[in-house]
mmCIF file of the N, C-alpha and C atoms, coordinates in Angstrom:
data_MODEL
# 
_entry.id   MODEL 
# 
loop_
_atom_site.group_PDB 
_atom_site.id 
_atom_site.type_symbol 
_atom_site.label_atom_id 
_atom_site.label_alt_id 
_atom_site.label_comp_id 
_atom_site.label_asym_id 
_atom_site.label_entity_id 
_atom_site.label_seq_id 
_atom_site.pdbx_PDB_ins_code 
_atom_site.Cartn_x 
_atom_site.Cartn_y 
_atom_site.Cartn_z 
_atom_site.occupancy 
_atom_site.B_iso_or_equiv 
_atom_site.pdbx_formal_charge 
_atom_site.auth_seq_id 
_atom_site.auth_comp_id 
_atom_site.auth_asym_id 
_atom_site.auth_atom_id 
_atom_site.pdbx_PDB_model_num 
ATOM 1   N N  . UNK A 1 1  ? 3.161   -9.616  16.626  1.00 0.00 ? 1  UNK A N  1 
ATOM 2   C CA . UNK A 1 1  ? 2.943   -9.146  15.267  1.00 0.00 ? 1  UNK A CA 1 
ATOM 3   C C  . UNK A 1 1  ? 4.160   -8.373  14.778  1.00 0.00 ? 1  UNK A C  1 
ATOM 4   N N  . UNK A 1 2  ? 3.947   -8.466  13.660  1.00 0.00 ? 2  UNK A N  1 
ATOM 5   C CA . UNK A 1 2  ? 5.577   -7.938  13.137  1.00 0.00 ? 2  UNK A CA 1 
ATOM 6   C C  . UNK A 1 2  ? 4.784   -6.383  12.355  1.00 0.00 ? 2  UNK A C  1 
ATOM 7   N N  . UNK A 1 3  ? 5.612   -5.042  12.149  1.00 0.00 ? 3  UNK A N  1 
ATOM 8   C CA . UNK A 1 3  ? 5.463   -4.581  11.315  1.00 0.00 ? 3  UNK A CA 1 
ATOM 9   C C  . UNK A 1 3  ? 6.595   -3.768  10.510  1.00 0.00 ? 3  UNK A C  1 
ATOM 10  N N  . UNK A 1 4  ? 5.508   -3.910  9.161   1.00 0.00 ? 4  UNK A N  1 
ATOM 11  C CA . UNK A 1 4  ? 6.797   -3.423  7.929   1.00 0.00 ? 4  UNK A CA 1 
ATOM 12  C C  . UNK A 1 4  ? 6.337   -1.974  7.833   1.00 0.00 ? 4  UNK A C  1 
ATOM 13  N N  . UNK A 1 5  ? 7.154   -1.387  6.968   1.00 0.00 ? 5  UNK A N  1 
ATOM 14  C CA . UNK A 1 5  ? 6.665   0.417   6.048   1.00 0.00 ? 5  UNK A CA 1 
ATOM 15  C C  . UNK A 1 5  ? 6.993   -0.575  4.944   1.00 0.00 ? 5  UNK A C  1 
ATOM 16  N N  . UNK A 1 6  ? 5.803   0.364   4.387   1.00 0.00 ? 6  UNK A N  1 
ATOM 17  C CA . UNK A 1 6  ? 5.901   -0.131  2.918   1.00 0.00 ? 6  UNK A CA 1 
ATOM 18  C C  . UNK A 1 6  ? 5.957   1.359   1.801   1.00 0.00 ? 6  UNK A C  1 
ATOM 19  N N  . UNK A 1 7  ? 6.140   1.552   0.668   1.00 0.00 ? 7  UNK A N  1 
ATOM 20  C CA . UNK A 1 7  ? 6.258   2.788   0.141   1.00 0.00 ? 7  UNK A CA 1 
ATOM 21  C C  . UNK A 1 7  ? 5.113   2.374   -1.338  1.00 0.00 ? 7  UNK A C  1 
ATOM 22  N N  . UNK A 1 8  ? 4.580   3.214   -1.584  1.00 0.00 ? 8  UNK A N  1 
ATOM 23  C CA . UNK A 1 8  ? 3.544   2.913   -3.240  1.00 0.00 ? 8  UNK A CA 1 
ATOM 24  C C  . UNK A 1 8  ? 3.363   4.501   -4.015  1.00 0.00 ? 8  UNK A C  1 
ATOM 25  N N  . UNK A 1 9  ? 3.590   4.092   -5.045  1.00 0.00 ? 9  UNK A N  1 
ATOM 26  C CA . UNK A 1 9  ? 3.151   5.036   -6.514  1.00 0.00 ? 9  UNK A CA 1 
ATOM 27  C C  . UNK A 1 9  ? 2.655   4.842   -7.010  1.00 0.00 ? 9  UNK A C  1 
ATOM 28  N N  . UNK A 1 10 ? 1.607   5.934   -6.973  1.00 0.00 ? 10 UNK A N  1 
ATOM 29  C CA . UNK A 1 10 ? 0.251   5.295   -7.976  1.00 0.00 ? 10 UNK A CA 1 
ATOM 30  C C  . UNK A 1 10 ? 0.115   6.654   -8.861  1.00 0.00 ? 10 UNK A C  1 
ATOM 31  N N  . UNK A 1 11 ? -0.566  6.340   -10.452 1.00 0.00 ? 11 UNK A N  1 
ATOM 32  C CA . UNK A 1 11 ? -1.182  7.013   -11.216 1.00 0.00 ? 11 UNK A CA 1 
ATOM 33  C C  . UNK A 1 11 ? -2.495  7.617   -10.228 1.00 0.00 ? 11 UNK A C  1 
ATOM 34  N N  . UNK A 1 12 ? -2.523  9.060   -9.971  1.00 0.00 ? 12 UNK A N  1 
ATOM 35  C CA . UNK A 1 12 ? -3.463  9.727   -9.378  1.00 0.00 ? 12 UNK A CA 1 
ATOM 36  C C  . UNK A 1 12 ? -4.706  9.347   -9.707  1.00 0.00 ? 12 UNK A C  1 
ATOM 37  N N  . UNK A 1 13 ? -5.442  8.928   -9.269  1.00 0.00 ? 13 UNK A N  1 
ATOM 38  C CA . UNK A 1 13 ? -7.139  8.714   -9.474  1.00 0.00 ? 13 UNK A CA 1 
ATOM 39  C C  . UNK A 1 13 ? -7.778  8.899   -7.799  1.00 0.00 ? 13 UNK A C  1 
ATOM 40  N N  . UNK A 1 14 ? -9.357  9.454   -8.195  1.00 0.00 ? 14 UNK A N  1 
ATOM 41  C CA . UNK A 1 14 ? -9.918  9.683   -6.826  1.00 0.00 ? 14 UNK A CA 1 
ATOM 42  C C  . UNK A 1 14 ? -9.753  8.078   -6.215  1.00 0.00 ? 14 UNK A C  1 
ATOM 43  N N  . UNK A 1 15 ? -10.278 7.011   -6.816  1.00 0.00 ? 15 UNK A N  1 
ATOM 44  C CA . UNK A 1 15 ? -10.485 5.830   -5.675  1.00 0.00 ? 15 UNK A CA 1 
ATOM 45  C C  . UNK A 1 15 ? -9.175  4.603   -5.920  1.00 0.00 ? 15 UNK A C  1 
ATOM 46  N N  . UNK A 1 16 ? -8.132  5.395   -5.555  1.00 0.00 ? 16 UNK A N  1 
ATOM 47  C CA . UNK A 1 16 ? -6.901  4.547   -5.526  1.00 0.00 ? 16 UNK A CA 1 
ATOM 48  C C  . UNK A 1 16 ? -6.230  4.257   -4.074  1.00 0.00 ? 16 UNK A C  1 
ATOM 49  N N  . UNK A 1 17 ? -6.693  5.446   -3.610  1.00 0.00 ? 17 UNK A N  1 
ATOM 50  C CA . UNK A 1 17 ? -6.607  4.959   -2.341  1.00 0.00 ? 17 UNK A CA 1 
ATOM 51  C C  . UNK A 1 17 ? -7.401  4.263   -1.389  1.00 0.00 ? 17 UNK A C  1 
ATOM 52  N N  . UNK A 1 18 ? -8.921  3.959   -1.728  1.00 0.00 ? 18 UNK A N  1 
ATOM 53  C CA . UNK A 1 18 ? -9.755  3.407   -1.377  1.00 0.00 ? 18 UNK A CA 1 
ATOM 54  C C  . UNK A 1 18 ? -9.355  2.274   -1.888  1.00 0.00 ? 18 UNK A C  1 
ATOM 55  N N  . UNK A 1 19 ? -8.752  1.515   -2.876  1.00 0.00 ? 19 UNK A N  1 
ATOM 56  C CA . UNK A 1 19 ? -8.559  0.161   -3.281  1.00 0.00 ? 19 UNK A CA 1 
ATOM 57  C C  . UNK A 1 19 ? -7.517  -0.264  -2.759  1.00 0.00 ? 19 UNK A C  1 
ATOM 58  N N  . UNK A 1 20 ? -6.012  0.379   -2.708  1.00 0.00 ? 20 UNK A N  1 
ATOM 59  C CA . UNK A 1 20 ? -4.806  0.019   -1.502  1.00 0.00 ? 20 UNK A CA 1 
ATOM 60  C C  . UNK A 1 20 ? -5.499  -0.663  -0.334  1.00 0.00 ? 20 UNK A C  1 
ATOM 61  N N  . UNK A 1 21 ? -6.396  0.230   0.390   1.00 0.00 ? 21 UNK A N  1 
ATOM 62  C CA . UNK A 1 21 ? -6.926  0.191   1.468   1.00 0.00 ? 21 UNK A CA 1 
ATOM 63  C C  . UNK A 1 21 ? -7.574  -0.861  1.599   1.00 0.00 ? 21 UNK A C  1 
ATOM 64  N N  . UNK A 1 22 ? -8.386  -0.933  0.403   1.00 0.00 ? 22 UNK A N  1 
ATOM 65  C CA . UNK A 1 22 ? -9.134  -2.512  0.744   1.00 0.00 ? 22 UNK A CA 1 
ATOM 66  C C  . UNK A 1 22 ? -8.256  -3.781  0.391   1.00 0.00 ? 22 UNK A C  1 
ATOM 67  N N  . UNK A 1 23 ? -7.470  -3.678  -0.686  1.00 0.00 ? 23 UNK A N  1 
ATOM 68  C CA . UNK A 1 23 ? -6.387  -4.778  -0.590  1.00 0.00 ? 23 UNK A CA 1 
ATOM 69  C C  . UNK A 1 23 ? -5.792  -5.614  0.768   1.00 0.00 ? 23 UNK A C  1 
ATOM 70  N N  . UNK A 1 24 ? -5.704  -4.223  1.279   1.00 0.00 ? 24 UNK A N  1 
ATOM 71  C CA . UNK A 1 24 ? -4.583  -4.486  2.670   1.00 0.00 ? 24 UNK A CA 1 
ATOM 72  C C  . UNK A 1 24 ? -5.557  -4.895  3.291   1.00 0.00 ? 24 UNK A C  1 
ATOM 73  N N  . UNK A 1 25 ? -6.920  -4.634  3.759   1.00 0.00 ? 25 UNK A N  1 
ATOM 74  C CA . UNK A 1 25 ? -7.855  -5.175  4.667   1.00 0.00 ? 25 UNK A CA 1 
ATOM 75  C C  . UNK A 1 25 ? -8.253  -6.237  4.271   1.00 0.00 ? 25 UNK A C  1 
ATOM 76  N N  . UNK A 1 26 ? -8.648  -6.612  2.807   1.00 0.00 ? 26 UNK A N  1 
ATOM 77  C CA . UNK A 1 26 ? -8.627  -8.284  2.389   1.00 0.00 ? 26 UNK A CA 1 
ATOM 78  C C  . UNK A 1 26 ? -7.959  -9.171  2.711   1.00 0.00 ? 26 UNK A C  1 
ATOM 79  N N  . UNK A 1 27 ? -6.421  -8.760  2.734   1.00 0.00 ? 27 UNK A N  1 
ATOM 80  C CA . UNK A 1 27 ? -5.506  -9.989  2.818   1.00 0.00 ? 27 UNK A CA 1 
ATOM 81  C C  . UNK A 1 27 ? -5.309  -9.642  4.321   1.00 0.00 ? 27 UNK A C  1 
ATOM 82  N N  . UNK A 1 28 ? -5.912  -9.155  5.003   1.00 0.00 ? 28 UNK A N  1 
ATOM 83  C CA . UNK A 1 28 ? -5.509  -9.750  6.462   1.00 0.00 ? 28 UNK A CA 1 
ATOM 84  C C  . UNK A 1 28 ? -4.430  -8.984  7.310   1.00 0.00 ? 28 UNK A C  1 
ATOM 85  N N  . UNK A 1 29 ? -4.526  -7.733  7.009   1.00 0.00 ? 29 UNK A N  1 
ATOM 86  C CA . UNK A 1 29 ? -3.220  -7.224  7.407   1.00 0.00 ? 29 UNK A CA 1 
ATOM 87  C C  . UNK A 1 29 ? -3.857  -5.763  7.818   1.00 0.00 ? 29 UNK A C  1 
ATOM 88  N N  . UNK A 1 30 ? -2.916  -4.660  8.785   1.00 0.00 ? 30 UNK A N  1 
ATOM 89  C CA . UNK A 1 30 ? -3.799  -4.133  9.240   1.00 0.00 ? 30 UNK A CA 1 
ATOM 90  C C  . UNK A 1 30 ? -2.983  -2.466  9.577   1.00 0.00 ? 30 UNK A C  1 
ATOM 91  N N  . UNK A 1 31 ? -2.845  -1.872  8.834   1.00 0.00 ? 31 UNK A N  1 
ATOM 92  C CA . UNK A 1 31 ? -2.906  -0.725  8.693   1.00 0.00 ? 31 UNK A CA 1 
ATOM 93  C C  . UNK A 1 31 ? -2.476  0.469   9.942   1.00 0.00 ? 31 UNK A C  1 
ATOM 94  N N  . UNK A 1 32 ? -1.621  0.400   10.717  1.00 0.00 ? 32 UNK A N  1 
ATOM 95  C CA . UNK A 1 32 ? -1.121  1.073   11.764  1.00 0.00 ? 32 UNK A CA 1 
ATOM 96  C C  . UNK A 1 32 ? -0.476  2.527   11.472  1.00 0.00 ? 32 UNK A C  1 
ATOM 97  N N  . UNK A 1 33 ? -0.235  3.333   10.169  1.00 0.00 ? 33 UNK A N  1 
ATOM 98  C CA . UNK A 1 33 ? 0.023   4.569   9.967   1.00 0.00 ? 33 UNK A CA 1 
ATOM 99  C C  . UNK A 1 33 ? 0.135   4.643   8.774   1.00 0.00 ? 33 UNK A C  1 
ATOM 100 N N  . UNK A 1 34 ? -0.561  5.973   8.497   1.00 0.00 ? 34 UNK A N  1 
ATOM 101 C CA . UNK A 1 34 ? -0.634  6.130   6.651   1.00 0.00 ? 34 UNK A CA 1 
ATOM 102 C C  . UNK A 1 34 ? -0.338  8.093   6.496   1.00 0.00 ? 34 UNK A C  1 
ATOM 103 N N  . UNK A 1 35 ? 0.699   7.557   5.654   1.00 0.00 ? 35 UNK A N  1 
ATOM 104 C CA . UNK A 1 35 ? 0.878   9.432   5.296   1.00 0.00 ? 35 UNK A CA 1 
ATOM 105 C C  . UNK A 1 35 ? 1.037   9.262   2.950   1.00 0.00 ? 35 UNK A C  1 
ATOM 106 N N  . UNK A 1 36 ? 0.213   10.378  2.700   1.00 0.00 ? 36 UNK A N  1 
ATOM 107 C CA . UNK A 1 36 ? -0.121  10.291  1.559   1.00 0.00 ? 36 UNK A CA 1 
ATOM 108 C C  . UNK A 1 36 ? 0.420   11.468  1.486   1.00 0.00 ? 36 UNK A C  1 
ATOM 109 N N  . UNK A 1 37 ? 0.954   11.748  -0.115  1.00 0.00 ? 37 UNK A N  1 
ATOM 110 C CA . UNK A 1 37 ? 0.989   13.064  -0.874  1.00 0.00 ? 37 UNK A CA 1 
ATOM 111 C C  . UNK A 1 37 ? 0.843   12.677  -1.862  1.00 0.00 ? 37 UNK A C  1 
ATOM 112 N N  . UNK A 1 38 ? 0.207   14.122  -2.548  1.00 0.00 ? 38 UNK A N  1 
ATOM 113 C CA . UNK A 1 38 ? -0.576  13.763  -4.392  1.00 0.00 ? 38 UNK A CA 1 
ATOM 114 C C  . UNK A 1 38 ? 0.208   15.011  -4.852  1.00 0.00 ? 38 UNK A C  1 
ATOM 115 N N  . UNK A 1 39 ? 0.311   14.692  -6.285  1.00 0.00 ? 39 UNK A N  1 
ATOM 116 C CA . UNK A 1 39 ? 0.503   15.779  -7.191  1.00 0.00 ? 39 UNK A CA 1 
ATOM 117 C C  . UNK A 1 39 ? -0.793  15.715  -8.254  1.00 0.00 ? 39 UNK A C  1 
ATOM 118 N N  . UNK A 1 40 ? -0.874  16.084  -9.140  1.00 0.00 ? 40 UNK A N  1 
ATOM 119 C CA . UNK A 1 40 ? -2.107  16.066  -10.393 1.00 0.00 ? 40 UNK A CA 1 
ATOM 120 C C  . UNK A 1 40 ? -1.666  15.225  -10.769 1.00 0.00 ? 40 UNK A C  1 
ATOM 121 N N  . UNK A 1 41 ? -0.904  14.312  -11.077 1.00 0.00 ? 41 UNK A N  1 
ATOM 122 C CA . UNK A 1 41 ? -0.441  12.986  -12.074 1.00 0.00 ? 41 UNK A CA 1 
ATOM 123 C C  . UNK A 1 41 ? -0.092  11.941  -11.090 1.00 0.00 ? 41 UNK A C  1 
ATOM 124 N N  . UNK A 1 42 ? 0.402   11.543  -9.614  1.00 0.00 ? 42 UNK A N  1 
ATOM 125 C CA . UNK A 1 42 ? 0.770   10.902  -8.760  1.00 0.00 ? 42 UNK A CA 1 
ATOM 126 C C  . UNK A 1 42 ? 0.191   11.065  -7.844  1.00 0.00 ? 42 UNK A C  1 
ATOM 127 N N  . UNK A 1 43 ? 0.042   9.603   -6.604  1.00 0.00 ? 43 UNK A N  1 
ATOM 128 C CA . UNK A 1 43 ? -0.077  9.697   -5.558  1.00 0.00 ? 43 UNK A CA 1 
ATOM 129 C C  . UNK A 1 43 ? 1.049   8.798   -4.876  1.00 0.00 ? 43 UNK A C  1 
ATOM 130 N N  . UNK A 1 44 ? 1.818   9.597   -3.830  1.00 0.00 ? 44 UNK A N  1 
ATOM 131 C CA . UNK A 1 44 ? 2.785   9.180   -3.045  1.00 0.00 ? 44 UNK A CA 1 
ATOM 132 C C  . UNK A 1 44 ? 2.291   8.319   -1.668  1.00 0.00 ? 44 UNK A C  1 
ATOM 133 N N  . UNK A 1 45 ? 2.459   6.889   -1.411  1.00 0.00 ? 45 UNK A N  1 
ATOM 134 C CA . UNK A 1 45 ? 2.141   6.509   0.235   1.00 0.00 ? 45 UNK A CA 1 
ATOM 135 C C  . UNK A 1 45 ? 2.828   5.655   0.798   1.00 0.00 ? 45 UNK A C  1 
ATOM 136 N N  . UNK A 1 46 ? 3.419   6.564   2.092   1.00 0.00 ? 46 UNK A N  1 
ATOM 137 C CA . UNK A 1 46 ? 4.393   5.649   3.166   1.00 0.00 ? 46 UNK A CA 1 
ATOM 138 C C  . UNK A 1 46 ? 3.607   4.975   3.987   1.00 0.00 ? 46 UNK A C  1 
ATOM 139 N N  . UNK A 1 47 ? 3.004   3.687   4.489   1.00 0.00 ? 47 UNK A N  1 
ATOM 140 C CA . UNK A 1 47 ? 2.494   3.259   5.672   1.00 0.00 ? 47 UNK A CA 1 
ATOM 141 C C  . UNK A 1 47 ? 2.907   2.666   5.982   1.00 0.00 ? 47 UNK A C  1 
ATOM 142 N N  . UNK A 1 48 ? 2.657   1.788   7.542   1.00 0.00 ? 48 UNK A N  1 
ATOM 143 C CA . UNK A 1 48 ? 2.668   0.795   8.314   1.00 0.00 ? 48 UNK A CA 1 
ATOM 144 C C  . UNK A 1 48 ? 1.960   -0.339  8.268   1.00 0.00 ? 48 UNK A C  1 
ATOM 145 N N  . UNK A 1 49 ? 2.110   -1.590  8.433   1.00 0.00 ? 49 UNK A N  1 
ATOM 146 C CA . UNK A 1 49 ? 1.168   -2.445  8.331   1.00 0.00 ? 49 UNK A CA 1 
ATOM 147 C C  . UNK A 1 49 ? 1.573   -3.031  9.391   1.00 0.00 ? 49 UNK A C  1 
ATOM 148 N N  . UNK A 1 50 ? 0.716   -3.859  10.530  1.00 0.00 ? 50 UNK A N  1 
ATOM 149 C CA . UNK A 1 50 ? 0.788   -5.069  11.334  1.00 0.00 ? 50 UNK A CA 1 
ATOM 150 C C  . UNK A 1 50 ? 0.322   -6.473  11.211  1.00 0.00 ? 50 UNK A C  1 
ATOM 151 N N  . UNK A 1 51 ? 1.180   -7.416  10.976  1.00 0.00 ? 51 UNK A N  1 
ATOM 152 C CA . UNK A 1 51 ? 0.713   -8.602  10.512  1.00 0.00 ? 51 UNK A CA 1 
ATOM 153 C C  . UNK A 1 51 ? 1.301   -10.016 11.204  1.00 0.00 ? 51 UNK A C  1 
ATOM 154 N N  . UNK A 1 52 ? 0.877   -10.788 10.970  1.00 0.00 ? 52 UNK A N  1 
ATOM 155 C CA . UNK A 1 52 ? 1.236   -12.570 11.246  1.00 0.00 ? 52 UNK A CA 1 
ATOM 156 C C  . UNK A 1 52 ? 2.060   -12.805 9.935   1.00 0.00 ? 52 UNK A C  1 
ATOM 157 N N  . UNK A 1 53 ? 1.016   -12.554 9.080   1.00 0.00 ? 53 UNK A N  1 
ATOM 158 C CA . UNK A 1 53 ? 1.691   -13.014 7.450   1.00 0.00 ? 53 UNK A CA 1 
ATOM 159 C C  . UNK A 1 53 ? 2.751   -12.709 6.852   1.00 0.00 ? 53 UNK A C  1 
ATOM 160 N N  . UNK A 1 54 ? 3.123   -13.286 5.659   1.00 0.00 ? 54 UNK A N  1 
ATOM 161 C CA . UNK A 1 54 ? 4.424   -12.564 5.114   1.00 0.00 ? 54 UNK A CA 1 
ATOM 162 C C  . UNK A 1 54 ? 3.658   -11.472 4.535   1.00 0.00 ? 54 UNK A C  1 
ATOM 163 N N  . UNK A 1 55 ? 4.895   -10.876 3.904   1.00 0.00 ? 55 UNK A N  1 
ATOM 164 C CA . UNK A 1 55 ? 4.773   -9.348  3.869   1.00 0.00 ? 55 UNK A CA 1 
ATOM 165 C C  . UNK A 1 55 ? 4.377   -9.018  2.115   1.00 0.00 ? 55 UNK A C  1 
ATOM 166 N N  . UNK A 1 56 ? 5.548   -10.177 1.268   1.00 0.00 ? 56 UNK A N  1 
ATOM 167 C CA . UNK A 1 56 ? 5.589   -10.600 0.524   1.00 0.00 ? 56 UNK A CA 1 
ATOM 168 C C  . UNK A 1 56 ? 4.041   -10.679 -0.376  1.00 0.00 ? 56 UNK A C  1 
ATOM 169 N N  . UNK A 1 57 ? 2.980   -11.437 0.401   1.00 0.00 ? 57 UNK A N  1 
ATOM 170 C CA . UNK A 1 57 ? 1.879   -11.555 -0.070  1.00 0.00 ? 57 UNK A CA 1 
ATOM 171 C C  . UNK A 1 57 ? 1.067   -10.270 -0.502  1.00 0.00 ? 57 UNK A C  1 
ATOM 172 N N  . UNK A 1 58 ? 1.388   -9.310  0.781   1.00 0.00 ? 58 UNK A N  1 
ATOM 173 C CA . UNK A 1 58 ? 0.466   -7.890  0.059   1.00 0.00 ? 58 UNK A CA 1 
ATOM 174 C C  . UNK A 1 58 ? 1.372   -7.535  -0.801  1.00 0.00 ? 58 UNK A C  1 
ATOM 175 N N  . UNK A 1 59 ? 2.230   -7.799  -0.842  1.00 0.00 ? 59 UNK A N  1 
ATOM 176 C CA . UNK A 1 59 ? 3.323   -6.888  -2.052  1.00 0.00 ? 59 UNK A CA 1 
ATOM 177 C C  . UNK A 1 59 ? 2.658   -7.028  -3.338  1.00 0.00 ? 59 UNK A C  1 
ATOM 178 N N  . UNK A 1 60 ? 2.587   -8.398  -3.609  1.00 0.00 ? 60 UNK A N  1 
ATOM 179 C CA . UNK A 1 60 ? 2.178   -8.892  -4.984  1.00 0.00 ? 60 UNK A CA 1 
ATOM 180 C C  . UNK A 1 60 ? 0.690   -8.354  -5.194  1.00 0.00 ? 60 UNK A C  1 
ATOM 181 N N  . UNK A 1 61 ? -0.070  -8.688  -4.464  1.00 0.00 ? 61 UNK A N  1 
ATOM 182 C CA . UNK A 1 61 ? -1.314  -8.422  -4.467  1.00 0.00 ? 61 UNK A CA 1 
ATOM 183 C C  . UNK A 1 61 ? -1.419  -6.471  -4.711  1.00 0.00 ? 61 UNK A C  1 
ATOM 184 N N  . UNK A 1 62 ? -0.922  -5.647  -4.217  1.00 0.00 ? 62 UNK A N  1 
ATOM 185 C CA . UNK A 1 62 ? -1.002  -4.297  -4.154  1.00 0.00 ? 62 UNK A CA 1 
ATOM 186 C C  . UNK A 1 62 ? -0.218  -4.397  -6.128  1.00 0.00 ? 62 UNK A C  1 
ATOM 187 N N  . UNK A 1 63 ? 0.883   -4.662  -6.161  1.00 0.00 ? 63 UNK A N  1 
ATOM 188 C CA . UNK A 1 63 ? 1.282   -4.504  -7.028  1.00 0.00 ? 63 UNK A CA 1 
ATOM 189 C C  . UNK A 1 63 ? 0.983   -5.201  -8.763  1.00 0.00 ? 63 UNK A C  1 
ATOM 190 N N  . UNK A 1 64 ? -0.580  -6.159  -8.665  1.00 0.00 ? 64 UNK A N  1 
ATOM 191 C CA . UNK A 1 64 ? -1.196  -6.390  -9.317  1.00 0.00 ? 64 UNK A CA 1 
ATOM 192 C C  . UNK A 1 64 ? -2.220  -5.077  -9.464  1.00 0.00 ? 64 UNK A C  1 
ATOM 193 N N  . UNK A 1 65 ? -2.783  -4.167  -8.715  1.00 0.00 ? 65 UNK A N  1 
ATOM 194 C CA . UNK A 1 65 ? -3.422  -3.161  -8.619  1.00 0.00 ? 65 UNK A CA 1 
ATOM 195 C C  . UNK A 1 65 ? -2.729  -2.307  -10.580 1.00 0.00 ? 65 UNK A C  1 
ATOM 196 N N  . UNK A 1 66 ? -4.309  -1.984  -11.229 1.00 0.00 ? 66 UNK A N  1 
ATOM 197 C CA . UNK A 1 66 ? -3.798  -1.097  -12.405 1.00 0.00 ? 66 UNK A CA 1 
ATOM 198 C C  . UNK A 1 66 ? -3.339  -0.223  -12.078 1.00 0.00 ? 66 UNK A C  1 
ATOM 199 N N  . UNK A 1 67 ? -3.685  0.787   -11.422 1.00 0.00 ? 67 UNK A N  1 
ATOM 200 C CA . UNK A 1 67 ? -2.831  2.036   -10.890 1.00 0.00 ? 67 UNK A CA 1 
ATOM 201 C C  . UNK A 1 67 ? -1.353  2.406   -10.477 1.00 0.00 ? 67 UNK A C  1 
ATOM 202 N N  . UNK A 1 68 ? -1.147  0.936   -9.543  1.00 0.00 ? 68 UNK A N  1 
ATOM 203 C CA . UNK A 1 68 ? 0.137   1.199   -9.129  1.00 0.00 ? 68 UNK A CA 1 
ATOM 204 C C  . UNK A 1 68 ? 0.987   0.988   -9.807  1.00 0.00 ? 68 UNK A C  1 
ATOM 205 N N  . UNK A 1 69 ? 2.464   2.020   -9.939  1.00 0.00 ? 69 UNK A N  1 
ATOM 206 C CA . UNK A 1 69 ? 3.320   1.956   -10.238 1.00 0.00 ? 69 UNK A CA 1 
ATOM 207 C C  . UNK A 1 69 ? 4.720   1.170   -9.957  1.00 0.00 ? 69 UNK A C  1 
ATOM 208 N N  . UNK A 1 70 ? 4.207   1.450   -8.310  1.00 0.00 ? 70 UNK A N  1 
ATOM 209 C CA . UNK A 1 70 ? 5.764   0.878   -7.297  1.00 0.00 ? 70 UNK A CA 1 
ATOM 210 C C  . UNK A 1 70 ? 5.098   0.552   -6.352  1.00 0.00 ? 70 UNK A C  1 
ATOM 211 N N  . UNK A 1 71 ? 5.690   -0.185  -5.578  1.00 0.00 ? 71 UNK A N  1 
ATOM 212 C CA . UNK A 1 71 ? 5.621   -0.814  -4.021  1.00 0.00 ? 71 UNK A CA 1 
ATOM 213 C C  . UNK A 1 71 ? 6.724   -1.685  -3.747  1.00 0.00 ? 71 UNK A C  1 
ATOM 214 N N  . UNK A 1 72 ? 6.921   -1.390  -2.657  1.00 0.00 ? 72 UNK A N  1 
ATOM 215 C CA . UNK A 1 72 ? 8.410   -2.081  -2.206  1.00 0.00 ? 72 UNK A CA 1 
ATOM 216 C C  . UNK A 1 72 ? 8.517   -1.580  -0.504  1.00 0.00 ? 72 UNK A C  1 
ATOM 217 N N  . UNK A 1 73 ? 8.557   -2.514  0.390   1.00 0.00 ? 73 UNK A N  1 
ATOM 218 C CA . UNK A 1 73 ? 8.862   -2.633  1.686   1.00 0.00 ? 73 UNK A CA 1 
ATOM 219 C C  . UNK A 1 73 ? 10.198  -1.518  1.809   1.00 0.00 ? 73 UNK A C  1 
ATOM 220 N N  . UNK A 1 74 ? 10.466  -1.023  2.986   1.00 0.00 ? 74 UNK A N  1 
ATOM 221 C CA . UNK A 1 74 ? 11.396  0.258   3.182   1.00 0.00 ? 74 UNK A CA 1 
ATOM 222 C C  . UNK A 1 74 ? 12.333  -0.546  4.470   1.00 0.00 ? 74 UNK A C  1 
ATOM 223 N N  . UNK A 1 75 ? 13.658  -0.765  4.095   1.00 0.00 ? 75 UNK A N  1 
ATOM 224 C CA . UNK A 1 75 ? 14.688  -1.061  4.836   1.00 0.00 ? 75 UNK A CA 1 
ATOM 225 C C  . UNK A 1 75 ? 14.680  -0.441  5.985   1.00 0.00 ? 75 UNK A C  1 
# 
């Protein structure tokens, strides 16, 4: 299994991180470290994912999400 960090900005809402979360568990991919920070207007999240799949696929999919702002895999 391969894994990426991925980075996301989201417009602060209570269940935004509950929907990341289920994104990533829909498409098949699986969640190996998560660190969050919020402000009152933002939520900041670095994680890990472990996968078979491309990476590519949650990208799009997270980044169809209304909330999010950004997402982009971390060099």
């Amino acid at each position: 299994m391969k894994q990426y960090q991925l980075t996301l900005q989201a417009q602060w809402r209570p269940e935004v991180l509950e929907r990341v979360l289920r994104v990533v568990r829909h498409r098949g991919y699986c969640v190996s470290q998560l660190h969050m920070t919020s402000t009152t207007e933002q939520i900041c999240l670095d994680f890990s994912v472990m996968t078979e799949r491309p990476i590519d696929a949650l990208i799009n999919q997270l980044d169809k999400l209304f909330d999010v702002q950004y997402v982009a895999v971390k060099a």
